[in-house]
C-alpha positions in Angstrom: 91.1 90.4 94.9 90.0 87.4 94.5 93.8 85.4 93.4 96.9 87.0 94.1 98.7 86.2 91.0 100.4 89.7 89.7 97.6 89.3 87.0 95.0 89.1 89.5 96.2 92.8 90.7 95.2 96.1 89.4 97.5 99.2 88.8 95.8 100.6 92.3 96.9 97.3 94.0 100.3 97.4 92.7 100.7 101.0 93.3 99.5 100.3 96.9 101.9 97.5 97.4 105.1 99.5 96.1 104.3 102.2 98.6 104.4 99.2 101.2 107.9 98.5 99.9 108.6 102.2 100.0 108.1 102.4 103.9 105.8 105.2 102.9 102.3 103.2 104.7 101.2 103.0 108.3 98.1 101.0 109.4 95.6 103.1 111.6 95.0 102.8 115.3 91.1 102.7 114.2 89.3 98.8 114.0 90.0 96.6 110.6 93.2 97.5 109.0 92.8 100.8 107.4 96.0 102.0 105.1 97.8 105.3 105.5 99.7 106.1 102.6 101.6 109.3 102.5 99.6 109.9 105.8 96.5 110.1 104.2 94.0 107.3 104.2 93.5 105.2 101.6 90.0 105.5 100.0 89.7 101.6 100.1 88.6 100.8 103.1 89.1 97.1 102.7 92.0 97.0 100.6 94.5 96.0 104.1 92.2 93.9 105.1 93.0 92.0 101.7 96.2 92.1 101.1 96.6 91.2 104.6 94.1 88.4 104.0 96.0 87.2 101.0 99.5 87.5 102.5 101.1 90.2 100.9 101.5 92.7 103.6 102.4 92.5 107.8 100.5 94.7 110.1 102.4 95.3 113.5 100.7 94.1 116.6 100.4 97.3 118.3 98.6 100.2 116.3 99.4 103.1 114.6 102.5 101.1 112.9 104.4 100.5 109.5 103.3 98.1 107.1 105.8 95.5 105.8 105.5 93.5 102.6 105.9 89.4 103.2 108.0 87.6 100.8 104.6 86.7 99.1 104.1 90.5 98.4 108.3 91.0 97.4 107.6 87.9 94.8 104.2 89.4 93.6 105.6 93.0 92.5 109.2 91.2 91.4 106.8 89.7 89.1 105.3 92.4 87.8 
């Protein structure tokens, strides 16, 4: 994801983001920021690391936790 306009994501990304918003994701207690969705991990391994990276989602400081979106992710999928 290489800009984080809401052009810039796919229909994966957004999906990814609205469970965010959904409360329905959890980061891992394993190394990187690996995404639970639905408690089943996501089969992009980097995809946290990414959105995280770009702003769009919090991680909690201790692990396994919920994922929040930022107000950059809120604005992206408003946009949408």
């Amino acid at each position: 994801m290489s800009t984080t306009t809401a052009s810039g994501l796919s229909h994966r990304d957004r999906a990814v983001l609205r469970a965010v918003a959904a409360g329905r994701c959890v980061v891992s207690g394993d190394v990187g920021i690996s995404l639970l969705i639905d408690g089943l991990f996501y089969s992009d391994q980097f995809a946290g690391s990414r959105f995280a990276s770009a702003g769009l989602i919090a991680t909690p400081d201790s692990r396994p936790g919920p994922v929040q979106l930022t107000p950059r992710g809120h604005a992206l999928l408003e946009a949408i």
